[in-house]
C-alpha positions in Angstrom: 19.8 45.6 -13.8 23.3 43.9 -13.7 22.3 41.8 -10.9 18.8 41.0 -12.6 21.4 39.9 -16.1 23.3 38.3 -14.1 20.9 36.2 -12.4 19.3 35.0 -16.0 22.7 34.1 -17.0 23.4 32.1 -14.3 19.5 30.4 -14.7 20.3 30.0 -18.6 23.3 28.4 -18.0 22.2 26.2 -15.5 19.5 25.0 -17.9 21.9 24.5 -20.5 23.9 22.2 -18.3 20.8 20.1 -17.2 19.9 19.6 -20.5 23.4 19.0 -22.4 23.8 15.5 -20.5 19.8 14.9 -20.8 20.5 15.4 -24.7 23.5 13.4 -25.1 21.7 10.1 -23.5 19.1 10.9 -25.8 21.1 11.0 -28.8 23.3 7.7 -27.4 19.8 6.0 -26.8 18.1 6.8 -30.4 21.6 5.7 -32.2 21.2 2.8 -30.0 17.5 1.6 -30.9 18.0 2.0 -34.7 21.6 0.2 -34.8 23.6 2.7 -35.5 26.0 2.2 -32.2 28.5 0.5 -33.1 29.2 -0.7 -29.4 27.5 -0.9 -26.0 29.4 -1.0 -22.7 28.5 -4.3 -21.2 27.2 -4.8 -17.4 28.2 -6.9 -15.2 27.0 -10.7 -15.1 26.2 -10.4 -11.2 24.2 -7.0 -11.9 21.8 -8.2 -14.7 21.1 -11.3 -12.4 20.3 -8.5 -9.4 18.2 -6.8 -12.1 16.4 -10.0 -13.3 16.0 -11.0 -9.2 14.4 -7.8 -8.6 12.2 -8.1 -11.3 10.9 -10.8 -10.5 10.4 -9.7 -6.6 8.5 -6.9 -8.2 6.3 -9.3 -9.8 5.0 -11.5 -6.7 4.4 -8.5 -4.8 2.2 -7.0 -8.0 0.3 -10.7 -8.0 -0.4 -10.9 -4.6 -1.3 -7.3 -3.8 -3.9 -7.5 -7.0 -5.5 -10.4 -4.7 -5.1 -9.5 -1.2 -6.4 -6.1 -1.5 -9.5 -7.4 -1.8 -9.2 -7.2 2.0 -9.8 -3.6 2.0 -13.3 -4.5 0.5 -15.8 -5.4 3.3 -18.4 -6.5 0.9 -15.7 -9.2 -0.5 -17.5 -12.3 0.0 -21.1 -10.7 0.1 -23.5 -12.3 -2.6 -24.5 -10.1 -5.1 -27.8 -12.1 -5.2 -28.8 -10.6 -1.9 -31.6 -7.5 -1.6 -31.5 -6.4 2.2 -33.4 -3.6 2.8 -32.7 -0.4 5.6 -34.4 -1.9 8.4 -32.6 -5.2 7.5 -29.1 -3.5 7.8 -30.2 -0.5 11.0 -29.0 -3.0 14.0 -27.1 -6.1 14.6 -28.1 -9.4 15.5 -26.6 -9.6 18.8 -29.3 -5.9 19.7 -32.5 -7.0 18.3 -32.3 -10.0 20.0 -31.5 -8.6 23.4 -34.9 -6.1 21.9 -36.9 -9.0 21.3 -36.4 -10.5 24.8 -37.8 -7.8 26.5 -40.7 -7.5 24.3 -44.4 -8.9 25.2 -46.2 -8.8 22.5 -46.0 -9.1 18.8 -46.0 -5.6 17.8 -43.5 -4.8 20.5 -41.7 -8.1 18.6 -42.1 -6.2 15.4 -40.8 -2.9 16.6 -37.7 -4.8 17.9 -36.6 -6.0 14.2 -37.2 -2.3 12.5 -36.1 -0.5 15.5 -34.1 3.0 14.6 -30.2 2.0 13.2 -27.7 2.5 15.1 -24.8 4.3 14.3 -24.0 3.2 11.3 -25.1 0.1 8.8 -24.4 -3.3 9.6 -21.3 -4.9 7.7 -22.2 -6.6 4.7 -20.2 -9.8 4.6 -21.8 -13.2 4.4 -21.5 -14.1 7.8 -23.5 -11.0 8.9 -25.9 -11.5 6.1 -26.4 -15.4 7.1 -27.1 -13.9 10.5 -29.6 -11.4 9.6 -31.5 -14.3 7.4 -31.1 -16.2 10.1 -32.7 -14.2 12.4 -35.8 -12.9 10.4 -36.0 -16.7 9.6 -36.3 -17.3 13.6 -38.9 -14.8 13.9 -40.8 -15.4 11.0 -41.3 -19.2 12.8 -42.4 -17.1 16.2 -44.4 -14.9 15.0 -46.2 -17.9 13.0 -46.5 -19.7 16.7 -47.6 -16.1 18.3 -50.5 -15.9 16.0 -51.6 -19.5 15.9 -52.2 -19.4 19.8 -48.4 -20.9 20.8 -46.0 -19.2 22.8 -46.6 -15.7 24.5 -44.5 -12.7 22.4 -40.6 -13.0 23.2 -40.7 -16.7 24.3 -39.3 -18.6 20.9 -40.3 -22.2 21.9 -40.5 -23.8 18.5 -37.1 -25.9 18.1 -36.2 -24.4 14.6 -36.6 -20.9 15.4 -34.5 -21.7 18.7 -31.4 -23.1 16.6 -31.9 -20.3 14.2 -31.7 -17.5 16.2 -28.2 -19.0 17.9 -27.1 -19.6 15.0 -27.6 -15.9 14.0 -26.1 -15.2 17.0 -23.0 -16.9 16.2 -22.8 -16.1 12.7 -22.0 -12.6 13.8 -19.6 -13.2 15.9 -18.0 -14.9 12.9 -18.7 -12.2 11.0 -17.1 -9.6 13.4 -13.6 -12.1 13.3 -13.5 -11.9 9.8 -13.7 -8.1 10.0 -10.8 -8.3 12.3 -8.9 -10.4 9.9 -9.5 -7.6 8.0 -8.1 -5.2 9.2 -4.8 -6.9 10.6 -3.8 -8.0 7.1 -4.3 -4.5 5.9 -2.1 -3.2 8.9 0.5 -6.3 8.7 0.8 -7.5 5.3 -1.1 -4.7 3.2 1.1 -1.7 4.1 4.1 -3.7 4.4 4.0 -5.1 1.1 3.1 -1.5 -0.4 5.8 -0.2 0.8 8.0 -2.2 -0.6 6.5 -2.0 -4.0 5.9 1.6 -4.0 8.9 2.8 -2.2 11.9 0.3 -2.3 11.3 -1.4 -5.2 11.0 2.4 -6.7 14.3 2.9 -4.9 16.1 0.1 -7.1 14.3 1.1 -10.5 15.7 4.5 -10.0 19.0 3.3 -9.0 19.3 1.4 -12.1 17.7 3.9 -13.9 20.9 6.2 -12.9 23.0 3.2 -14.3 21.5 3.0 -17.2 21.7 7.2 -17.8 25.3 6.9 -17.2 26.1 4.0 -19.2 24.3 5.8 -22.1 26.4 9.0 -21.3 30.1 7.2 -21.1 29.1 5.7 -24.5 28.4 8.8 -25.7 32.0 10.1 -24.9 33.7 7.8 -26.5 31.4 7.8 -29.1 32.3 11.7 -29.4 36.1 10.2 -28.8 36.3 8.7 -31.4 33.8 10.6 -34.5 36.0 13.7 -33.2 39.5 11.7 -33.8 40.6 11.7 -30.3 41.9 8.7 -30.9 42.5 7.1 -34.3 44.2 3.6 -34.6 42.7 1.7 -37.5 40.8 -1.4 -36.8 41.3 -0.5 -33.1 37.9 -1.3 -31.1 36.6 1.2 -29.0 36.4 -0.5 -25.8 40.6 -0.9 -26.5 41.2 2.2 -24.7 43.5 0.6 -22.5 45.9 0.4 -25.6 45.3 3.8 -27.6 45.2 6.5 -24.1 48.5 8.2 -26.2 46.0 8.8 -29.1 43.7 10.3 -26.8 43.8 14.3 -26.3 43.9 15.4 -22.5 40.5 16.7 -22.3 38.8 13.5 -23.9 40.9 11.8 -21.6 39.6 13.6 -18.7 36.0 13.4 -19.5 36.1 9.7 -20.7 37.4 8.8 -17.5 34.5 11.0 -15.5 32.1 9.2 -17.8 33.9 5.8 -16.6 33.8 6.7 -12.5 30.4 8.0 -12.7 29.4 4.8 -14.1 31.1 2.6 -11.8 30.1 4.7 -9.1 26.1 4.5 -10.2 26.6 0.5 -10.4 28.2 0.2 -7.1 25.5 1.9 -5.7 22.7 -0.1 -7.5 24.4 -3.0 -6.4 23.4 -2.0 -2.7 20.1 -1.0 -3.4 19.2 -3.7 -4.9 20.9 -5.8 -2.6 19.1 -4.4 0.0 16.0 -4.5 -1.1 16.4 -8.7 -1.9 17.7 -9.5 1.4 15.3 -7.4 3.8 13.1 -9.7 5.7 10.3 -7.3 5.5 8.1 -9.3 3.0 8.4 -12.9 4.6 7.4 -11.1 8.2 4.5 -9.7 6.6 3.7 -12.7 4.7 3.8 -14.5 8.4 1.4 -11.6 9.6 -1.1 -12.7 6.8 -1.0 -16.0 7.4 -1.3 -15.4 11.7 -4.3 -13.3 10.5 -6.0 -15.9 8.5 -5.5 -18.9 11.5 -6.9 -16.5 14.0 -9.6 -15.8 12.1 -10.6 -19.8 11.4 -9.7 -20.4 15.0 -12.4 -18.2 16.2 -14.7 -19.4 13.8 -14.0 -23.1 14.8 -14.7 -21.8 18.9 -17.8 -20.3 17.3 -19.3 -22.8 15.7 -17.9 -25.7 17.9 -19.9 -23.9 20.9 -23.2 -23.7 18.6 -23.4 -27.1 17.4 -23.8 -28.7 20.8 -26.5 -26.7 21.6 -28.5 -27.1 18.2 -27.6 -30.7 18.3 -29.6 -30.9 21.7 -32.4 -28.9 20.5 -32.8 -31.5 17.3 -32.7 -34.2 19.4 -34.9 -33.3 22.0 -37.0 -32.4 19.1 -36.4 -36.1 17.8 -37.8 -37.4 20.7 -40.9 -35.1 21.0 -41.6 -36.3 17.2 -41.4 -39.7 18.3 -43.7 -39.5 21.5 -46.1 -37.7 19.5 -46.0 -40.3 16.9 -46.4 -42.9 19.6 -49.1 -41.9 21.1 -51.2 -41.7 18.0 
């Protein structure tokens, strides 16, 4: 039973001493916020302009993260306009055309664009959805030329459908680069700049948090100081203790000077914290990572699309020159 008391003693008492400093602040705050403080230790000039540059550091990354996320949504630049149905989104463009080629006839055609889905749905960006109208588009034409007598099943002859169906092919390769870009800006930028908020910047706030604890806590000793008549020189400032220490009693003394290190000590080290967290290069080396992202993805797209044009521009004009001859000879 003595151990058991002694053990609540010891638990009572270290509550007490959590909460008499906790209290105190308190107390130094409130007198604070309704005026009745008659004086505030100052910091430094250099620290509030830390404060104020960390701030604002915490800002940019809040502003661009609220935009860039939106790279963790696939469906980003997918129209809301757009009603594909299963079959639409069951295999990509790239497998029902290499379906269609080996079909002969048009319900072998039609099996190939609703064949079973694959693994899993189809992306929805724009670029895949351009590439699945596209292709439907391209079959649509076919099956139109299958069933007036044209082409045998598989054999897309009619210029339009041609062009369509490369460019569907090439609008998911697009598509695929932009998922790419994807997901390197959430590995290189995203997470980088996360951290940063969510864990250094969090470092700092805490750090001057602590500053701001004991600052409220050495005003509250000499607060105490002076209401208890530590010290008692009329007219003499607080602040002044430089002059009045033979007024002061030992243990006021003693715990104003604690107060006084543990402040110094708390802005010292949110000096370097904050310090730290301005200079790191982190952000600018992620921002770089986005931005290597981003030209990766347009240089693909530009390879893309730069190997497709040549090829519909031939089909267009050899489709120019059929018009013509036809023309011609009527």
């Amino acid at each position: 039973m003595d151990n058991i008391g002694k053990t609540f003693s010891a638990f009572g008492k270290n509550v007490q001493d959590s909460f008499k400093p906790w209290s105190t602040r308190t107390q130094q705050y409130v007198r604070e916020q309704l005026g009745q403080a008659e004086d505030k230790t100052e910091l430094p000039p250099d620290y509030l302009e830390l404060e104020k540059r960390v701030d604002a550091l915490k800002q940019v990354h809040q502003k661009m993260l609220q935009v860039t996320s939106q790279y963790t949504h696939e469906a980003y630049d997918y129209p809301s306009n757009i009603r594909e149905s299963f079959n639409d989104l069951g295999r990509t463009v790239s497998e029902k055309v290499s379906l269609l080629s080996n079909s002969h006839s048009p319900s072998e055609a039609a099996a190939a664009m609703t064949a079973p889905p694959s693994a899993r749905p189809q992306p929805k960006t724009f670029s895949h959805a351009i590439a699945r109208a596209a292709l439907n588009s391209s079959q649509t034409l076919a099956q139109q030329q299958q069933a007036a007598g044209g082409s045998a099943a598989g054999s897309v002859e009619d210029p339009l459908a041609q062009a369509l169906e490369k460019y569907a092919i090439a609008s998911e390769k697009v598509g695929e680069a932009r998922l790419a870009q994807d997901a390197a800006i959430q590995a290189r930028f995203l997470a980088g700049w996360s951290t940063t908020l969510n864990t250094n910047l969090q470092f700092a706030a805490r750090a001057r948090k602590n500053v701001e604890n004991a600052r409220l806590n050495l005003d509250a000793v000499k607060a105490k100081a002076k209401t208890h008549g530590a010290f008692s020189i009329p007219g003499q400032k607080r602040e002044q203790f430089g002059d009045a220490e033979e007024h002061l009693s030992e243990e006021a003394r003693a715990e104003i000077e604690a107060a006084e290190d543990e402040f110094v000590g708390q802005t010292e080290e949110a000096v370097g914290v904050m310090k730290n967290v301005l200079d790191t290069p982190e952000p600018l080396r992620n921002l770089a990572e986005l931005i290597a992202a981003q030209l990766e993805y347009h240089k693909r797209a530009y390879e893309i699309l730069s190997e497709l044009a040549p090829a519909v521009d031939q089909l267009q004009v050899e489709q120019e020159a059929s018009y013509r001859k036809s023309r011609e000879g009527a």
